[in-house]
MIVO-962278 format. One record per residue: residue number from 1; residue in one letter; x, y negated, z negated of N, C-alpha, C in turn. Coordinates in steps of 0.1 Angstrom, whole numbers. Example, Ala and Ser with C-alpha at 12.3 -4.5 7.8 and 13.67 -1.06 7.14 Angstrom:
   ronu   torke     n_x     n_y     n_z    ca_x    ca_y    ca_z     c_x     c_y     c_z
      1       a     132      57     -78     123      45     -78     132      33     -78
      2       s     128      22     -71     137      11     -71     129       0     -79
% end
This chain:
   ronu   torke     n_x     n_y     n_z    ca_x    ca_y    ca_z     c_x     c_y     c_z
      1       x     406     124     137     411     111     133     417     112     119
      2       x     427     109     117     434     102     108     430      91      97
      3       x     427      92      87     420      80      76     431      75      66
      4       x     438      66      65     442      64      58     441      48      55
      5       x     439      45      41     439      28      39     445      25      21
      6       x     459      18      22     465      16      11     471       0      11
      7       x     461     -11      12     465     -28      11     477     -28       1
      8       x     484     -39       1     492     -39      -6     487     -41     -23
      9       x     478     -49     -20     469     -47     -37     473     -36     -45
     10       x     470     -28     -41     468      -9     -44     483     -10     -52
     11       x     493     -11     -45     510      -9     -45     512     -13     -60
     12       x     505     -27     -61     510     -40     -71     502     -30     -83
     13       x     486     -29     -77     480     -24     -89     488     -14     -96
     14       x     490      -2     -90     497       9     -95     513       1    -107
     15       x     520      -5     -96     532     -13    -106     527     -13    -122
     16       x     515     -20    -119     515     -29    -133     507     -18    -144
     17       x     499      -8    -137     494       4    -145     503      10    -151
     18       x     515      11    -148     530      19    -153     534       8    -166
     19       x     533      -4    -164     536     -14    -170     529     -14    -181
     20       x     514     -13    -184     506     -13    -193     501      -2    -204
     21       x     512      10    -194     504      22    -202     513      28    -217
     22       x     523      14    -219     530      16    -230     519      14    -244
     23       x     508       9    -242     497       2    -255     485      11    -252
     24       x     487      23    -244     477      32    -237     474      44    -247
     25       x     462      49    -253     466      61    -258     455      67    -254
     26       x     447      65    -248     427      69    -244     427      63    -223
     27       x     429      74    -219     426      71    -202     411      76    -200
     28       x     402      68    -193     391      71    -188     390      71    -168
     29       x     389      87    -164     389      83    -148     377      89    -146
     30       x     374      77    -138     363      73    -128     361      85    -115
     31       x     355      88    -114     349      98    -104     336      98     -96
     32       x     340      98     -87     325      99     -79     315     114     -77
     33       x     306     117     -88     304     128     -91     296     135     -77
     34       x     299     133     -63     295     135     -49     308     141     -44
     35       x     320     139     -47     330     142     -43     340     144     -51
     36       x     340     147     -65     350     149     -74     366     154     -74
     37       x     366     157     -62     380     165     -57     386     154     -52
     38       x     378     149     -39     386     140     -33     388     127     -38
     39       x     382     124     -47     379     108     -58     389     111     -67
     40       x     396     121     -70     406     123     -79     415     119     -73
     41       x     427     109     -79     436     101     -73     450     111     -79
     42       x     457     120     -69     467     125     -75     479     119     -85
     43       x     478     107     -82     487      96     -88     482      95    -101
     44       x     470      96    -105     468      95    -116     473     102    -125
     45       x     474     114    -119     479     126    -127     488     127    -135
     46       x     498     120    -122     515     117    -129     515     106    -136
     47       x     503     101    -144     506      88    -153     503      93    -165
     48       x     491     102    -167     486     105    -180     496     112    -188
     49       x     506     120    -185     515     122    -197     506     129    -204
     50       x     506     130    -219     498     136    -229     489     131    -234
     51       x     488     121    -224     473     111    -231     456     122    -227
     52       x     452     121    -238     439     125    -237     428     121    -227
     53       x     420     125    -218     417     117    -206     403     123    -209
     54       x     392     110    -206     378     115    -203     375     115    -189
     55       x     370     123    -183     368     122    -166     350     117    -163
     56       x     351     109    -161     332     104    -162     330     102    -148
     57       x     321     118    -147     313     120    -130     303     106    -126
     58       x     310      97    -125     301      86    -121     291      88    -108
     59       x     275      78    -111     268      83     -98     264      96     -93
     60       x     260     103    -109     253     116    -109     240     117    -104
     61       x     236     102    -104     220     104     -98     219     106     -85
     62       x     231     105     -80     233     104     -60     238     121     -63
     63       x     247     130     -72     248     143     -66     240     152     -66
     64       x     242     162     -64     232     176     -70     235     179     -80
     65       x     224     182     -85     225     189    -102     236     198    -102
     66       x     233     210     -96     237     215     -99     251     223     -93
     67       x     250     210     -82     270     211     -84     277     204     -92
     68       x     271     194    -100     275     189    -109     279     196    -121
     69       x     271     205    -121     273     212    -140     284     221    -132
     70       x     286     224    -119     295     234    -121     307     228    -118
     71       x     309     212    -118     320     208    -122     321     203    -131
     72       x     315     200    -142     312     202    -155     319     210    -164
     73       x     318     222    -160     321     237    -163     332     237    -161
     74       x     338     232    -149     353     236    -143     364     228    -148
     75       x     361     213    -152     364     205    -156     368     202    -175
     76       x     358     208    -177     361     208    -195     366     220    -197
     77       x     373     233    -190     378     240    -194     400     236    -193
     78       x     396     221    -187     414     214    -186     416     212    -197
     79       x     426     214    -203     437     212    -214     434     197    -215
     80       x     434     187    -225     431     173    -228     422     166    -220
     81       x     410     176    -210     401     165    -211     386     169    -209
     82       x     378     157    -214     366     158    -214     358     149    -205
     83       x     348     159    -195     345     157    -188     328     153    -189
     84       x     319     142    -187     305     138    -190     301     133    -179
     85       x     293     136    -172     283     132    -162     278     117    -162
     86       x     276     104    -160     271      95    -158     264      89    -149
     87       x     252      78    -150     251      71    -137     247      56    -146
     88       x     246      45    -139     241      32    -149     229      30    -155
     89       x     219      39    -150     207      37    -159     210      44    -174
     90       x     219      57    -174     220      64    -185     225      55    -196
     91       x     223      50    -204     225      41    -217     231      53    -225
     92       x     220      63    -226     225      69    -240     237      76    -238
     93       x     241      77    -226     252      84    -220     265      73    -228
     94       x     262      64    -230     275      52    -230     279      55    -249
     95       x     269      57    -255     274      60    -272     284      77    -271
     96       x     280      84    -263     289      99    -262     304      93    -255
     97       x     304      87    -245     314      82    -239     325      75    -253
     98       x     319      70    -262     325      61    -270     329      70    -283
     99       x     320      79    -289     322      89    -294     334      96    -294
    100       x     331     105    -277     344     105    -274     356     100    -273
    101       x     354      91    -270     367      83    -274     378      86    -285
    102       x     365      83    -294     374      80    -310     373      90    -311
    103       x     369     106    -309     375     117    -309     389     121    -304
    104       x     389     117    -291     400     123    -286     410     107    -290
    105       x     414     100    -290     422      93    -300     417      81    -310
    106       x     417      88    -320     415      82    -335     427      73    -338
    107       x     424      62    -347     432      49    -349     443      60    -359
    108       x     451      56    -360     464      57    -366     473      45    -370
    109       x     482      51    -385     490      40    -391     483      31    -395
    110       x     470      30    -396     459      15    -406     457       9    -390
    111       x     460      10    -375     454       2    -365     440       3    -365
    112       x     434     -12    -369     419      -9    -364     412      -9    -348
    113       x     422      -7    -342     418      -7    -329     423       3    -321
    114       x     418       9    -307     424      20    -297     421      10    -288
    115       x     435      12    -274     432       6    -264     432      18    -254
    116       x     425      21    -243     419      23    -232     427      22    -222
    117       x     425      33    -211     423      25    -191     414      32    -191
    118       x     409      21    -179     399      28    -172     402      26    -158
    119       x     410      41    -149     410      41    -135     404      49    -127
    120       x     408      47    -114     400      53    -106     397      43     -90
    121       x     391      55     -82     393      49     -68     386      38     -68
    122       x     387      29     -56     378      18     -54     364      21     -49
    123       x     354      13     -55     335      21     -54     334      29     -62
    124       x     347      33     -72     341      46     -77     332      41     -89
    125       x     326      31     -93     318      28    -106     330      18    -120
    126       x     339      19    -117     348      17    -129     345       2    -137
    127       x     340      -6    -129     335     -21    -135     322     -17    -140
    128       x     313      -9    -135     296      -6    -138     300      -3    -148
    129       x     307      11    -153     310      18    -168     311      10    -178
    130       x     324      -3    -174     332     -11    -184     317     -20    -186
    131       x     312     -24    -180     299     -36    -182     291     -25    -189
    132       x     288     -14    -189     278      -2    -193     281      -4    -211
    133       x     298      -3    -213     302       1    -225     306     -10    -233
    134       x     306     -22    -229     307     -37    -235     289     -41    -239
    135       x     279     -33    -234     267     -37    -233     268     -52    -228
    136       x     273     -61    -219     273     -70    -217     283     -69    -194
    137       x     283     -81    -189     288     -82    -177     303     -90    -185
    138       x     311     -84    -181     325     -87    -183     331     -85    -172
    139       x     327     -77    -162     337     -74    -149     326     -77    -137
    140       x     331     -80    -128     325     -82    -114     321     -72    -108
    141       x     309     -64    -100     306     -53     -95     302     -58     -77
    142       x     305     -43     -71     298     -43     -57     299     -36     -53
    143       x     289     -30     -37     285     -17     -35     296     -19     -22
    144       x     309     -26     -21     320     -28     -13     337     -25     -24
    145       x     343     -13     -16     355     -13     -25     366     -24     -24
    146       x     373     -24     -35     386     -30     -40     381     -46     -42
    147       x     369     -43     -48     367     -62     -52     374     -67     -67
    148       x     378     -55     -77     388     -57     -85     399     -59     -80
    149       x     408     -72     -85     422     -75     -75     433     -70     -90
    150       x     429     -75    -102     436     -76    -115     433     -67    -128
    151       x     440     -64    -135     436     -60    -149     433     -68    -152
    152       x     422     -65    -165     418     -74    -178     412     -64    -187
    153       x     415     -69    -201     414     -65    -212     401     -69    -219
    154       x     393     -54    -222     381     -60    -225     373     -53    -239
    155       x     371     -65    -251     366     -58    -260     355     -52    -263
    156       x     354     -39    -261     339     -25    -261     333     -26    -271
    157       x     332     -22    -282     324     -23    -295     335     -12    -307
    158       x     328     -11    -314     336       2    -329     357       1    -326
    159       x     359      -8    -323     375     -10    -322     380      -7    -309
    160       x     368      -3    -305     378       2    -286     377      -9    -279
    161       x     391     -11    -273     397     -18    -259     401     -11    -252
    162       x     393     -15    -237     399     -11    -223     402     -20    -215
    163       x     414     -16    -204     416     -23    -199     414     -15    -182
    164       x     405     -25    -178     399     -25    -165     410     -26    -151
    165       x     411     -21    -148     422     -18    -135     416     -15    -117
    166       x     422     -24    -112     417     -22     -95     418     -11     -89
    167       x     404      -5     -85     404       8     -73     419       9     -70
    168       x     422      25     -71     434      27     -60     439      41     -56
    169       x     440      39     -40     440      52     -35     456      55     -36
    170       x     458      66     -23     475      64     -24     478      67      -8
    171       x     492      66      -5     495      63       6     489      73      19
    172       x     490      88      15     487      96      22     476     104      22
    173       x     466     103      22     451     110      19     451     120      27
    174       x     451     131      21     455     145      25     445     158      11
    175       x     441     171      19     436     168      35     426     161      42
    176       x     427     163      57     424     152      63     406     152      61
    177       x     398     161      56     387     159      52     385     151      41
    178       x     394     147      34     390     139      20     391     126      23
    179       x     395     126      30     398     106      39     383     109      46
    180       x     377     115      52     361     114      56     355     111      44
    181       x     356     119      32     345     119      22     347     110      15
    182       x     356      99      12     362      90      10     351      78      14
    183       x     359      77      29     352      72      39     336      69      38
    184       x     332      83      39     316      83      39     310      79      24
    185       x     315      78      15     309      76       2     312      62      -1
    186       x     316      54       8     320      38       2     334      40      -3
    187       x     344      44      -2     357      40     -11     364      35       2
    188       x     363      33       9     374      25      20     366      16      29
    189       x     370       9      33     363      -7      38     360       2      49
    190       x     347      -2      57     342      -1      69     350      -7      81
    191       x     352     -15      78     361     -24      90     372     -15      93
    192       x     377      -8      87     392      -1      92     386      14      99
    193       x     374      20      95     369      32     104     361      31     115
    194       x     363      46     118     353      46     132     339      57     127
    195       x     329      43     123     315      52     115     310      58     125
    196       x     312      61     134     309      72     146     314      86     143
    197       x     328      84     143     334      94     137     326     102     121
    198       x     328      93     112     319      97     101     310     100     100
    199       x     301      97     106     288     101     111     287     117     110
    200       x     298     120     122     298     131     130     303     141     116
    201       x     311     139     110     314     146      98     302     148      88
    202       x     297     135      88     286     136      75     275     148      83
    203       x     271     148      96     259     152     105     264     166     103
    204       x     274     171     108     280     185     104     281     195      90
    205       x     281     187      80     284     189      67     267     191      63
    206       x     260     183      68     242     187      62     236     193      68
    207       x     240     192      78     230     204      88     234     219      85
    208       x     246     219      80     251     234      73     241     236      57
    209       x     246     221      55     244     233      35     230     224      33
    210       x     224     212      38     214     202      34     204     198      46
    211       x     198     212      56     193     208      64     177     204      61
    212       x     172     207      51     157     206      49     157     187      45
    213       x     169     187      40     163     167      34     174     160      46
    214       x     178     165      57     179     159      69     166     160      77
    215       x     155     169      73     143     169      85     137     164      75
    216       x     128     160      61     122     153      59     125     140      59
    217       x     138     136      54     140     119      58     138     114      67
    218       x     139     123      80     139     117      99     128     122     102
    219       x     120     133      96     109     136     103     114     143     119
    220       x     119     152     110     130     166     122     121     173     120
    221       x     126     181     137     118     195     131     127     206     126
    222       x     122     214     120     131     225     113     134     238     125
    223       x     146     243     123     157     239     122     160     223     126
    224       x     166     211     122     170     204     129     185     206     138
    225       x     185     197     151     196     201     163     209     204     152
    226       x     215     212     161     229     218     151     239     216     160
    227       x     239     201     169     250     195     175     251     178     163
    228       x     265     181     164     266     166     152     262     155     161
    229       x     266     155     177     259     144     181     243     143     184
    230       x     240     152     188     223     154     194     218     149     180
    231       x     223     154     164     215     149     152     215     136     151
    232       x     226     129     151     226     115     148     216     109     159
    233       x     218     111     173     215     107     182     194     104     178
    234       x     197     117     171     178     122     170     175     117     160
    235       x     183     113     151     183     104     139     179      88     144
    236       x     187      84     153     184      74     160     170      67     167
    237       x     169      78     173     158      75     178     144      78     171
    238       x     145      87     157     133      84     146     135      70     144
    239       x     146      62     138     144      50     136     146      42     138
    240       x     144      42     153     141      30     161     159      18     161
    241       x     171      29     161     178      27     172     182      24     184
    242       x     177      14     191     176      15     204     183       4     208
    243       x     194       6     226     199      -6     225     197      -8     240
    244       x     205     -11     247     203     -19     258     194      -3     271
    245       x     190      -6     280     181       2     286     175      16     278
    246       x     172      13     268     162      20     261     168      34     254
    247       x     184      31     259     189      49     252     194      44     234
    248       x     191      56     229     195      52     212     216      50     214
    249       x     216      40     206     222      30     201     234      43     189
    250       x     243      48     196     246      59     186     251      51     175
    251       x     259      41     180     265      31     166     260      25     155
    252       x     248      21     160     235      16     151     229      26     145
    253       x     230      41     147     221      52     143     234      58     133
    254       x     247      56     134     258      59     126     259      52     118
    255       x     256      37     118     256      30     102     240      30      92
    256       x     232      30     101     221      37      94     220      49      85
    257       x     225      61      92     224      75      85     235      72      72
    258       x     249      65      76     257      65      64     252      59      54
    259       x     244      46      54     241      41      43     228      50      33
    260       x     222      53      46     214      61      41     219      74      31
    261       x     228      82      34     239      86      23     243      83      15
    262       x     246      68      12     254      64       5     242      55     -10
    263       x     228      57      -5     223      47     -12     213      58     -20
    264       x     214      76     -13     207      83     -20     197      86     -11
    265       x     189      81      -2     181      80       6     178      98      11
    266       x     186     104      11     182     120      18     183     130       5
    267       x     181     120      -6     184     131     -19     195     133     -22
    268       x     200     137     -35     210     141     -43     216     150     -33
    269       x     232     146     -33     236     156     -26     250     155     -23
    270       x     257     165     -28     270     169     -30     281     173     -17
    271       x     289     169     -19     300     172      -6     312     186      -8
    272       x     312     185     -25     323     192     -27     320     200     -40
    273       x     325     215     -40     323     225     -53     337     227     -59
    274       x     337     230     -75     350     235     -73     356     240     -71
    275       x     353     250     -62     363     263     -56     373     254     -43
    276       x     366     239     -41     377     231     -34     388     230     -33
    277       x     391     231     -49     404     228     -58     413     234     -57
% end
């Protein structure tokens, strides 16, 4: 199956990020530190120019450690940027983010202020951050993407302004694994997939590299089944999936296991390394 989802929202958003990035000198992108390859919006790429960019592995408490530090590693060895792990309980994380900042662009010509973007896909955290680094709620959040429709400009603290920008993917999500991991991690509306389908991706992907916290969450036995359907299916029927004459309910056992992914539920746990890249 094919994944692709670009509203027209997305189109306009992008327009007006071209439009704003003349007062831009500090980019901050949002990352889902579970998928860091495929949360990286190629588009963005071709915006930043020589702007200095912080890349903030948002929702490090949902990956593994220690794929994280090795995109850590992989990541601050790029030419202009600096890369820091985050999640929203981290506070002290939000004074380094800001630090950084006024490192990587310092006021110039007597301006007492630097203005900001902050982009990145939809779900990826980008409102949580901006509310993180205002210490106050200035932007609307949800565990549903593209609920930012607009920019707004918002004043941080020590001279920094950012301006807050709507999730956005781009037309062709390629390859076609990254539109699953997408998919499976919250960045594309449920209504447009087939969580069956995803399912079957996510059930494949952990029974390879994460089969021990697939058998303690469901109460598997080890090995657990190493068919993507038979797992879900046995997934199902630990938790009392069941639908009409008593057989498990695969649909119902497909939106269960995702969330259950998506909320942390089987432990920290990573989709992608950077040898992806």
């Amino acid at each position: 199956m094919t994944i692709n989802w670009f509203p027209g929202h997305m189109n306009r958003a992008r327009r007006e990020i071209v439009q704003s990035l003349a007062t831009v000198r500090l980019v901050i992108e949002v990352l889902d530190a579970r998928i860091p390859f495929s949360s990286g919006n190629p588009v963005i790429k071709t915006l930043l120019e020589d702007r200095p960019c912080i890349t903030v592995l948002n929702k490090c408490d949902l990956a593994d450690p220690a794929a994280t530090d090795e995109w850590l590693t992989y990541l601050n060895a790029r030419v202009g940027t600096r890369a820091i792990a985050f999640h929203r309980d981290a506070q002290e994380t939000i004074q380094e983010i800001i630090a950084l900042g006024h490192s990587l662009a310092p006021t110039l010509n007597g301006r007492k202020s630097v203005t900001g973007m902050i982009l990145g896909i939809p779900n990826s955290g980008k409102s949580t951050l901006l509310n993180c680094l205002a210490g106050r709620k200035v932007a609307q959040t949800s565990n549903k993407p593209a609920v930012t429709k607009k920019q707004q400009r918002v004043k941080v603290r020590d001279g920094l302004w950012f301006l807050d920008t709507p999730g956005m993917l781009w037309p062709k999500l390629s390859p076609p694994d990254c539109g699953y991991r997408l998919a499976l991690t919250g960045a594309i509306r449920d209504s447009v997939l087939d969580l069956e389908d995803i399912a079957y991706f996510a059930a494949h992907y952990l029974m390879e590299h994460y089969p021990a916290a697939l058998a303690e969450r469901y109460k598997l036995m080890m090995p657990p089944p190493n068919d993507e359907i038979e797992l879900v299916r046995a997934i199902g029927l630990r938790t009392g999936c069941i639908g009409k004459g008593g057989l498990v309910s695969l649909g119902k056992a497909a939106q269960l296991f995702i969330r259950d992914i998506r909320q942390g539920a089987l432990g920290p746990i990573s989709f992608e390394l950077p040898s992806i890249d």
